[in-house]
C-alpha positions as CSV (number, residue, x, y, z in Angstrom):
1,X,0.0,0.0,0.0
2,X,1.3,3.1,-1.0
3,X,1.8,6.4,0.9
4,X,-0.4,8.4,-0.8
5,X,-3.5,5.8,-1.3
6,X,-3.2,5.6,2.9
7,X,-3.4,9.6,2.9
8,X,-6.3,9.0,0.8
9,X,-8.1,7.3,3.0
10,X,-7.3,8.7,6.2
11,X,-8.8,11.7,4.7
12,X,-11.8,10.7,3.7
13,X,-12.7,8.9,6.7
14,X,-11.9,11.6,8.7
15,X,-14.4,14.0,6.3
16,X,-17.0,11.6,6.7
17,X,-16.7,11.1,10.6
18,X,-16.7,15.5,10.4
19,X,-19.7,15.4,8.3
20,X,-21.3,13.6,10.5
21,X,-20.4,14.6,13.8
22,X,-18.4,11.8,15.0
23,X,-15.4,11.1,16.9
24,X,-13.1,8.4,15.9
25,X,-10.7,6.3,18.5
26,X,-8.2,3.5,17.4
27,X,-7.0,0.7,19.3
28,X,-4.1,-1.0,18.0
29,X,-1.5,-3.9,18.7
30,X,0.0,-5.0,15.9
31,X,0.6,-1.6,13.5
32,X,2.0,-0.2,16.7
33,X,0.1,2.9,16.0
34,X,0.8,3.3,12.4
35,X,-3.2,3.6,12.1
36,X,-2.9,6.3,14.3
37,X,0.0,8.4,12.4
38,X,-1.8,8.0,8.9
39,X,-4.8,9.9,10.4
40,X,-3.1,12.3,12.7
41,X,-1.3,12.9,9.1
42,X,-4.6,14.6,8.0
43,X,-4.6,18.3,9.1
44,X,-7.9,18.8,11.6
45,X,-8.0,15.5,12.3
46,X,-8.2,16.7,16.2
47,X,-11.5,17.8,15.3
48,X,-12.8,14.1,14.5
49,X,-10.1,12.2,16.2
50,X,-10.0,11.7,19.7
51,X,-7.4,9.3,20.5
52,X,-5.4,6.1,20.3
53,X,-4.2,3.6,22.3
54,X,-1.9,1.2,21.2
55,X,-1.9,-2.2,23.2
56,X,1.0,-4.3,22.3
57,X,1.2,-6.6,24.9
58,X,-1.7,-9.3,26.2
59,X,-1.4,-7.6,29.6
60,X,-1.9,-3.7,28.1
61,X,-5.0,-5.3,26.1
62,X,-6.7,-6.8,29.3
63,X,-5.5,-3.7,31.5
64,X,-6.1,-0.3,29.2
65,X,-8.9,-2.0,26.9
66,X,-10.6,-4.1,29.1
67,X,-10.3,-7.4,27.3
68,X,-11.4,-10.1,29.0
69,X,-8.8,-12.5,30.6
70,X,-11.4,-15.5,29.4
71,X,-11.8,-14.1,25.7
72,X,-7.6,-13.8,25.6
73,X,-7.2,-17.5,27.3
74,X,-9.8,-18.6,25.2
75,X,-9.3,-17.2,21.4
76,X,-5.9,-15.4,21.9
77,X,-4.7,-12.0,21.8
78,X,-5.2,-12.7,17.7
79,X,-8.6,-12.7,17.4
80,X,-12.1,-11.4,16.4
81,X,-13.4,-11.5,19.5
82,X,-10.1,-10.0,21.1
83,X,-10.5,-7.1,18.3
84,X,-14.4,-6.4,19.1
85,X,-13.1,-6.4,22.9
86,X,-10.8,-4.0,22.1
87,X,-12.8,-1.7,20.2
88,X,-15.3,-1.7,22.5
89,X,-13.2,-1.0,25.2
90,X,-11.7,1.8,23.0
91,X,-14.9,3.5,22.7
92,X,-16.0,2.9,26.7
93,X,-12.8,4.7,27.8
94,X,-12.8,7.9,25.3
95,X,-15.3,10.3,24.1
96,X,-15.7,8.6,20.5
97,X,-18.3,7.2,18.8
98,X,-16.7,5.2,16.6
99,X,-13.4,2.8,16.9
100,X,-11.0,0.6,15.0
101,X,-9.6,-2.2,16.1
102,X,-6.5,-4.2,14.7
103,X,-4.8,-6.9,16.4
104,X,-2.1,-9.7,14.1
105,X,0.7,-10.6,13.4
106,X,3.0,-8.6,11.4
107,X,5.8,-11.0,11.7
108,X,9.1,-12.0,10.8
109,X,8.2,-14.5,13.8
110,X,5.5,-15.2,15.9
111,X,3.3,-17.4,13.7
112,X,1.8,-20.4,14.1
113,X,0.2,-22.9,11.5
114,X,-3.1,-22.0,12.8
115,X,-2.6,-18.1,12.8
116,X,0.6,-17.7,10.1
117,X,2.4,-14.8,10.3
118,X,-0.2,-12.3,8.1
119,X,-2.9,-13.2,10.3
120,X,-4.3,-9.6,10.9
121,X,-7.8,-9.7,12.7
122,X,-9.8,-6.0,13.1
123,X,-13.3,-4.6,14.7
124,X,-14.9,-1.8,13.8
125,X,-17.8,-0.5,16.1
126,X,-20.4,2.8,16.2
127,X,-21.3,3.4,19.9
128,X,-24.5,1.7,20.7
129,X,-24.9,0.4,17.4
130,X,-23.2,-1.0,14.7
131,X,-20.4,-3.1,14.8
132,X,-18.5,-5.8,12.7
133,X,-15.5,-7.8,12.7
134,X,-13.4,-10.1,9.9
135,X,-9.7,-11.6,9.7
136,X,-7.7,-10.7,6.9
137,X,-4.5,-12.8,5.5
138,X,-1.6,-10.7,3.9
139,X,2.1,-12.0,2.4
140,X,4.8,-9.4,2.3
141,X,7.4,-8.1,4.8
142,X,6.3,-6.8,8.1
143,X,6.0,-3.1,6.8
144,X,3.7,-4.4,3.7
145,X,1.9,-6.8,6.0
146,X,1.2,-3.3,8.6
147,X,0.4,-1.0,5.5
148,X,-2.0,-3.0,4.0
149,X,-3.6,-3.5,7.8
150,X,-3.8,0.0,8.0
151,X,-5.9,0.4,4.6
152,X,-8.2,-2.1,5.5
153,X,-8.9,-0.9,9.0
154,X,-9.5,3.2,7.2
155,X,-11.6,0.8,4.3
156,X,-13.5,-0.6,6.6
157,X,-14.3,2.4,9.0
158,X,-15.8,4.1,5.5
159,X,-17.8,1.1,4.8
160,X,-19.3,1.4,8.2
161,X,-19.7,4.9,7.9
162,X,-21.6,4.7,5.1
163,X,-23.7,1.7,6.6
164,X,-25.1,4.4,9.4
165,X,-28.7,5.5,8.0
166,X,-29.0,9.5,8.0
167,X,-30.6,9.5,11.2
168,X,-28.4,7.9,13.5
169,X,-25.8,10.1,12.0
């Protein structure tokens, strides 16, 4: 993914979540807050964007985010249900009303035949409302692996934007 197709899309998320009155938050482990830097990129994003937190480690997931201790055990910190945790806990403990979630692995290492290095799992939520979640497989290097997370998380925050009828907006 390149630079300016990332730009791209940072900015027209954030011009959608300003049309529409609505603050963004990210939660993010495995892009170590890359997702974060493409839309602080945007100028006036502190208008629509309200803040990130990036939760690299199991612990900082359970303890900042509120994911479950059960739902890591259970499905891993690489996980739908560990991304909708996060988002959710994303949006509990800001003023947003919408967050991204991205949790993977980027790699060299780290991957196991179940969950190969490329494994990048993401939740998107509106508060009180919508909210969906999907894993994704890339190839590449780390940095391709982390750029191409970081369109589909901005991708899939305009899809969900666009999902919002006119008067929930």
């Amino acid at each position: 993914m390149d630079d300016l197709s990332l730009q791209d899309l940072a900015g027209q998320a954030g011009q959608m979540l300003s049309e529409q009155g609505l603050m963004l938050v990210t939660a993010e482990s495995c892009t170590g807050g890359s997702l974060a830097q493409w839309i602080t990129s945007i100028g006036g994003s502190s208008s629509w964007y309200d803040r990130g937190f990036i939760t690299y480690s199991v612990a900082s997931k359970h303890e900042m985010l509120g994911v479950s201790e059960s739902t890591l055990d259970e499905h891993g910190a690489v996980s739908e249900e560990t991304a909708s945790e996060m988002a959710a806990g994303a949006i509990g403990r800001s003023h947003a009303h919408v967050a991204i979630a991205i949790t993977g692995i980027a790699g060299p290492g780290g991957g196991t035949p179940r969950k190969p290095v490329g494994t990048i799992c993401f939740a998107w939520m509106i508060k009180d409302g919508l909210a969906r979640a999907e894993t994704r497989y890339f190839s590449g290097h780390r940095e391709e692996i982390r750029g191409e997370a970081v369109a589909v998380a901005l991708q899939g925050a305009i899809d969900l934007l666009n999902s919002i009828p006119p008067e929930q907006a």
